[in-house]
C-alpha positions in Angstrom: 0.0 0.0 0.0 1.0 3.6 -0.7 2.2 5.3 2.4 0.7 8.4 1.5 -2.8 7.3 1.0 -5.4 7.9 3.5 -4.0 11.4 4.1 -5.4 13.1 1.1 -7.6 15.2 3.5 -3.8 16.8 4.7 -2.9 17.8 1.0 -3.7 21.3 1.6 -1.3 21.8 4.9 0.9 20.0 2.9 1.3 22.2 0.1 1.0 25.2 3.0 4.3 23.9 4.2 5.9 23.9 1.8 5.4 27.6 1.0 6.3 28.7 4.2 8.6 26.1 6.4 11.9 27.9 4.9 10.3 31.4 5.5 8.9 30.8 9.2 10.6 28.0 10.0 8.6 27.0 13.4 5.7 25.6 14.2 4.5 28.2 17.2 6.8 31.3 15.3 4.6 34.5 15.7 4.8 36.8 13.2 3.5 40.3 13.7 3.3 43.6 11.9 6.7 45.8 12.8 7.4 49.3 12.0 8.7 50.5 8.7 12.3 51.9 10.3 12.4 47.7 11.5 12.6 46.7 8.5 15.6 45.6 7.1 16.4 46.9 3.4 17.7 44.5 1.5 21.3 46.2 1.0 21.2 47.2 4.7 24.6 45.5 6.3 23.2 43.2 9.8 25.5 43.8 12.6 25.7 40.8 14.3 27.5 40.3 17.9 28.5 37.0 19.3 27.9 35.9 23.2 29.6 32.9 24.1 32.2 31.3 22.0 32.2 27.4 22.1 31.3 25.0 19.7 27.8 25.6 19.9 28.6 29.6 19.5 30.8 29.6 16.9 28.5 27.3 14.4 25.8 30.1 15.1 27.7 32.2 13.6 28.8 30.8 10.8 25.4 30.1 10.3 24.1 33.5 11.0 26.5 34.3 8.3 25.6 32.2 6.1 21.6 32.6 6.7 22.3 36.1 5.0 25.0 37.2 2.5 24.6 41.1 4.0 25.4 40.7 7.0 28.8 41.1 9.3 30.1 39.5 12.8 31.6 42.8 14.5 32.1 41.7 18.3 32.4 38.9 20.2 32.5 38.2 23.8 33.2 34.9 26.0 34.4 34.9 29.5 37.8 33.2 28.7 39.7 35.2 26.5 41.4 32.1 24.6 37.7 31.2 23.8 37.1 33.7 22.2 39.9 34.3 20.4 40.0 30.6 19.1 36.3 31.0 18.0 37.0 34.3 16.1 39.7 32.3 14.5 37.2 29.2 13.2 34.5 31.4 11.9 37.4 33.7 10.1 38.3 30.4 8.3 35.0 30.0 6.9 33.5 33.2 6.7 36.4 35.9 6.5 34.6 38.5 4.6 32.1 38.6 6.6 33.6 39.1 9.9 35.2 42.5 11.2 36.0 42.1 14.5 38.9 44.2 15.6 40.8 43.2 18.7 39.5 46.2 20.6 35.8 44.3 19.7 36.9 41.1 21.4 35.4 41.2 24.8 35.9 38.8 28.2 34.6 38.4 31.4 31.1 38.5 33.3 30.9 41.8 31.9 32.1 41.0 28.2 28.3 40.8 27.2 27.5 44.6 27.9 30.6 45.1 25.6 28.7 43.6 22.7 25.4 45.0 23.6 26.9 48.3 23.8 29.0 47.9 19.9 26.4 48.8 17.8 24.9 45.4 16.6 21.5 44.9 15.3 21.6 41.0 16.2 22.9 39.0 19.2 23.5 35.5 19.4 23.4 34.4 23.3 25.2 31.4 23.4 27.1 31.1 26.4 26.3 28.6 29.1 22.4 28.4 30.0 22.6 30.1 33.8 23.7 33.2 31.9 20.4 33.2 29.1 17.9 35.4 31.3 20.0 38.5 32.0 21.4 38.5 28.8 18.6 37.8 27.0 17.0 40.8 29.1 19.7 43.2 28.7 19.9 42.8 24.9 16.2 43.2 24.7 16.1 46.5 26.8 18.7 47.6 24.2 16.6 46.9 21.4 18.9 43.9 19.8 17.2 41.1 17.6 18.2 38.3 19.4 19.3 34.3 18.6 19.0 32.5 21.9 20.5 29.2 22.3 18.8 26.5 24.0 17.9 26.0 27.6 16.8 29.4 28.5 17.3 29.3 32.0 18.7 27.1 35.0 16.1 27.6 37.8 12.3 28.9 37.7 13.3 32.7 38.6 15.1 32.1 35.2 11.8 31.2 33.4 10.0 33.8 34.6 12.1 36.4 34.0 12.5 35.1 30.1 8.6 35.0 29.8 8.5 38.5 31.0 11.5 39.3 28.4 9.4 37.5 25.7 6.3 40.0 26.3 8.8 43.4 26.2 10.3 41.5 22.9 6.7 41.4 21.6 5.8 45.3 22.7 9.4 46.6 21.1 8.7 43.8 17.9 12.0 42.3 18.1 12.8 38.9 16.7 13.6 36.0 19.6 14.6 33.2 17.6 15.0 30.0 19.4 18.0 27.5 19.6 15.2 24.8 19.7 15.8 23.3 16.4 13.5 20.8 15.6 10.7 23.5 15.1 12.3 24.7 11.9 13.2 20.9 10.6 11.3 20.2 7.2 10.0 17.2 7.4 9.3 17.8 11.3 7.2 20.7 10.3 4.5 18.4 7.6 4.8 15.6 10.4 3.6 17.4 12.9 1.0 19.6 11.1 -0.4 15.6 10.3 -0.6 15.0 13.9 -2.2 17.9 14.7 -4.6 17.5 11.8 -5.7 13.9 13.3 -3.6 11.7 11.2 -3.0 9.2 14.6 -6.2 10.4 16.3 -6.5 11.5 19.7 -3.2 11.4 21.3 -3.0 8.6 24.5 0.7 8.5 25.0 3.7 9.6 24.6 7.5 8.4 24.9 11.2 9.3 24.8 14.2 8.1 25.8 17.8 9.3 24.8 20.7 7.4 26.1 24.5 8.8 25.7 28.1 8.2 26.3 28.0 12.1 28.0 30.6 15.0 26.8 33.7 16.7 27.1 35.5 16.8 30.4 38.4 19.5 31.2 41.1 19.2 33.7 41.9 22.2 35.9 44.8 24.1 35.1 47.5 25.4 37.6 46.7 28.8 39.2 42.2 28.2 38.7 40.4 29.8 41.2 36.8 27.5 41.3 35.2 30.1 39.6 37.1 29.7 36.9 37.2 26.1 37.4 33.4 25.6 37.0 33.0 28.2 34.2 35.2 26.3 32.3 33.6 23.0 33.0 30.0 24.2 33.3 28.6 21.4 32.2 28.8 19.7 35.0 27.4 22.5 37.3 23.7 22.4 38.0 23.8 26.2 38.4 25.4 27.5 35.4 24.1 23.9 33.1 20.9 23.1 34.9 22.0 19.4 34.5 22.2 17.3 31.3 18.7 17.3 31.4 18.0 20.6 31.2 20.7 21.5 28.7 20.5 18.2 26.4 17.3 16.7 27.3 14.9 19.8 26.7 15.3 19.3 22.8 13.1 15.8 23.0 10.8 17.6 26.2 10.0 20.3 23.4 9.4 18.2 20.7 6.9 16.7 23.2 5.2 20.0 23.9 5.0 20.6 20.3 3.1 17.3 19.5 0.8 18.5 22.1 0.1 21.7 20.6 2.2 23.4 22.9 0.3 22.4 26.3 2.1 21.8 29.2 2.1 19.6 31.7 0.0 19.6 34.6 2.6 17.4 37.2 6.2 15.1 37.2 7.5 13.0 39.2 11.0 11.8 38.5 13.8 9.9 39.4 17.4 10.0 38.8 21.0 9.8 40.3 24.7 9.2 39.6 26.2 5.7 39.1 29.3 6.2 37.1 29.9 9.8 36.7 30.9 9.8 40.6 34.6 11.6 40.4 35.4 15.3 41.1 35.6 16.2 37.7 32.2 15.7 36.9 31.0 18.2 38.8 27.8 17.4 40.9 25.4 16.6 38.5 23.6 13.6 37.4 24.3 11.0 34.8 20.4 9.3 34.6 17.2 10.5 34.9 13.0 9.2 34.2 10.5 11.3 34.6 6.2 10.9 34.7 4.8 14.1 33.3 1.2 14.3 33.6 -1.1 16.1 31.4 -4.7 17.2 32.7 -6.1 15.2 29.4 -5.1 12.0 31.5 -2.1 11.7 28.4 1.7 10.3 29.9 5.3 11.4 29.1 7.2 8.8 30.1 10.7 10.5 29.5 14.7 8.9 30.1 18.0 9.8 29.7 21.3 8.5 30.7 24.9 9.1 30.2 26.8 6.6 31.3 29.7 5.0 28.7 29.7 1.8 27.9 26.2 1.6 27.7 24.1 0.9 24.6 23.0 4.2 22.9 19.6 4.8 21.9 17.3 7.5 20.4 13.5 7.0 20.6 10.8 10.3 20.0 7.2 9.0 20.0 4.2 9.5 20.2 0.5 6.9 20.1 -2.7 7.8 19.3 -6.3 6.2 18.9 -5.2 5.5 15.4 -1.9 5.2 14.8 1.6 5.5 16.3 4.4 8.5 15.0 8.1 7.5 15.2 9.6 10.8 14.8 13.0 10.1 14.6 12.1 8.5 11.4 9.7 10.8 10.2 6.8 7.9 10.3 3.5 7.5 10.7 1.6 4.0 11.1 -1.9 3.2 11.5 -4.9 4.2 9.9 -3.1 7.1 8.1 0.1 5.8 7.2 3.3 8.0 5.9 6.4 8.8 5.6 8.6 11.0 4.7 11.5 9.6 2.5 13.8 12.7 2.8 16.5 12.8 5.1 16.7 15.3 7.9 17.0 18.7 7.2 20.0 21.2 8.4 17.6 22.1 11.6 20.4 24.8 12.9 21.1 26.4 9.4 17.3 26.8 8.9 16.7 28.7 12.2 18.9 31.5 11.3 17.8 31.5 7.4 13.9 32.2 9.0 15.2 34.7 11.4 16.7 36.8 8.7 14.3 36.4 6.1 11.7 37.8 8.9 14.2 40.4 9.2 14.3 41.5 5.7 10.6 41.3 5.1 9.9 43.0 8.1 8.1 40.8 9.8 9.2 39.6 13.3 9.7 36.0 14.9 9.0 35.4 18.8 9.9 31.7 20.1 9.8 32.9 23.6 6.9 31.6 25.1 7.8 27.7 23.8 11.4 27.9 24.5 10.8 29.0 28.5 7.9 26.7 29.3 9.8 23.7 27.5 12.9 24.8 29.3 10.9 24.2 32.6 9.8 21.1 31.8 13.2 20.1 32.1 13.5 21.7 35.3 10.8 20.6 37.4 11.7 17.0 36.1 15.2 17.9 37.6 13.9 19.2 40.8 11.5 16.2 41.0 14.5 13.8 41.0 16.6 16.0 43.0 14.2 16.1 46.1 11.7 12.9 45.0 8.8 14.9 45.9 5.9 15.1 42.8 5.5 18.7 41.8 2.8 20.1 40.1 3.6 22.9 37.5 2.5 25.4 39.3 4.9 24.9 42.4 7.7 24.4 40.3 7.1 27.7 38.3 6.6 29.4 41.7 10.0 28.2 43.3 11.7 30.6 44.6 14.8 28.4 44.1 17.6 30.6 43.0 20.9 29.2 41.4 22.9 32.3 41.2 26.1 32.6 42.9 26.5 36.2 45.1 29.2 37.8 42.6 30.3 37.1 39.5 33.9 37.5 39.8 36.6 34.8 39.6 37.7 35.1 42.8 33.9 35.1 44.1 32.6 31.4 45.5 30.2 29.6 43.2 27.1 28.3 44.8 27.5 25.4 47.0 28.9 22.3 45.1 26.5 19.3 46.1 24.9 16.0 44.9 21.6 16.4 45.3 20.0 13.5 47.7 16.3 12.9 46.7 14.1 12.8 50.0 16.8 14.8 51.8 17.4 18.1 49.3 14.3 20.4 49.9 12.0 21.7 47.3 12.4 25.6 47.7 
């Protein structure tokens, strides 16, 4: 049989898509109305600045770069000098003409940002580590900066707050807020999931992910680190600047989850987790497993799991069941009464977020992520906080924690926060 019969009745979205998935790019991207002096001319030069220069930071750039043929990298900030320098280097190699960044535009420290902010770019790409997303998302907002903000958006729920009141100011100033959330702008994602939502498995009953991982990059401390600098370097491991592997990896498959259910969210979690193999100083103090229950007032189940331990088997699973039909979406597959598939391989999900953010930009009309990339960044968190203190939360207690992960000062001879395991039924729910 024909994959792609018994969808006829989804021709019409089909076609839709394909119109618009490069030009938008996501499914919940708001596009409004902005004012003329917005808009950017098509022979108008795009000053973009650079927050945050790891791996992650530099590809943005070169894909911001390459998203738009008129635009220029002109500053670039990180809180390790080398960093930055090293990433100016990389995106030099692939994009040179497009990048003038003098020395006395390379910017480090706490306060390196500001620098950036304060250069005279149009666009900002926040891409330093996730405890840092609110206030600079904020500031750059308050400035009146496009912005390109890298996945999670916050660490803790005064975080989420703060980046859902940033996301309403973005929307009254009609700024872009593209999100680091990729999957959103993915091709084929974007006709799968306008099937689901159009019926094509029936009413959704359940829903499932698991992602299981060998873990990341470690980095020994170097001679002369105060622990400030120690944990900035390896933040990853730091639930204060990281918000645990969960938060910073995880949230990609907890979005795609919210995004299958038309962007509702979760009613309660309860969750488990805890460290097995990733036991030694240099992994900091976070986990290196975690399940999680989320609970949706339809009566529907997440069940959602993620490990990294090495040596493990490795495996990727996104789906969700319905009253007629199940949707592997890894695979880009439907099954059931509505069967299809894709047959394309998977789009270049980060290139495509920056080529909708600065086609918006030319056209003048304005994209806003905020709102899906904040809730689906607290997902993650109260399934953290669940595990951490083994207490079922509701998502309204875990919004209104009060929990803050912020360290007193942000200097390098300043004391990060406290650097604990957390010991579910023991660590308190704040």
């Amino acid at each position: 049989m024909n994959s792609n019969k018994g969808c006829q009745a989804l021709d019409s979205r089909r076609g839709f898509l394909k119109t618009t998935a490069v030009a938008i790019g996501a499914g919940a991207a708001t596009q409004l109305s902005v004012p003329r002096a917005a808009h950017a001319a098509e022979q108008n030069t795009l000053k973009i600045g650079l927050v945050g220069c790891g791996g992650r930071g530099t590809g943005a750039a070169v894909q911001a770069l390459t998203a738009d043929p008129n635009t220029k990298l002109i500053a670039v900030a990180d809180a390790f000098r080398d960093r930055a320098e090293t990433s100016l280097k990389a995106i030099r190699g692939q994009k040179g003409d497009q990048v003038d960044v003098p020395p006395d535009r390379v910017f480090d420290g706490f306060e390196g940002y500001q620098k950036v902010i304060d250069s005279g770019v149009d666009i900002v790409l926040l891409t330093a580590s996730p405890h840092f997303r609110p206030k600079h998302l904020r500031e750059c907002v308050e400035a009146g900066k496009h912005v390109f903000a890298e996945k999670p958006v916050a660490v803790d729920a005064p975080g989420v707050r703060s980046v859902l009141e940033t996301t309403e100011l973005a929307r009254e100033k009609n700024l872009c807020l593209v999100s680091g959330l990729c999957w959103r702008y993915e091709t084929n994602s974007l006709e799968m999931m306008a099937r689901l939502h159009d019926g094509a498995i029936g009413e959704i009953t359940s829903l499932n992910t698991i992602r299981y991982g060998g873990g990341v990059w470690v980095r020994p401390r170097k001679e002369g680190m105060t622990e400030m600098q120690y944990q900035m370097a390896n933040w990853y491991y730091f639930t204060w600047l990281s918000g645990d592997f969960i938060t910073e990896q995880f949230v990609h498959e907890l979005d795609r989850m919210a995004w299958v259910m038309g962007d509702e969210y979760p009613v309660a979690c309860v969750a488990t987790g805890g460290r097995q193999t990733r036991t030694g100083p240099e992994y900091g103090h976070i986990y290196d497993h975690f399940a999680a229950q989320f609970e949706y007032e339809n009566g529907v189940k997440l069940h959602a799991t993620d490990r990294h331990q090495r040596g493990c088997a490795n495996w990727f699973t996104v789906e969700a069941v319905g009253t007629k039909g199940r949707c592997d979406m890894q695979k880009f597959e439907i099954t059931g009464a509505n069967p299809w598939t894709s047959g394309k391989r998977r789009t270049q999900m980060h290139q495509l977020e920056h080529d909708a953010m600065y086609a918006a930009l030319r056209k003048g009309d304005v994209i806003n992520n905020g709102e899906y990339m904040a809730k689906s960044t607290m997902m993650a968190i109260i399934a953290r906080m669940s595990a951490y203190t083994g207490r079922r939360l509701t998502w309204e207690q875990a919004m209104n924690s009060k929990q803050s992960l912020a360290p007193e000062r942000y200097t390098w001879d300043a004391a990060p926060p406290p650097d604990e395991v957390a010991m579910p039924g023991v660590t308190e729910f704040v």
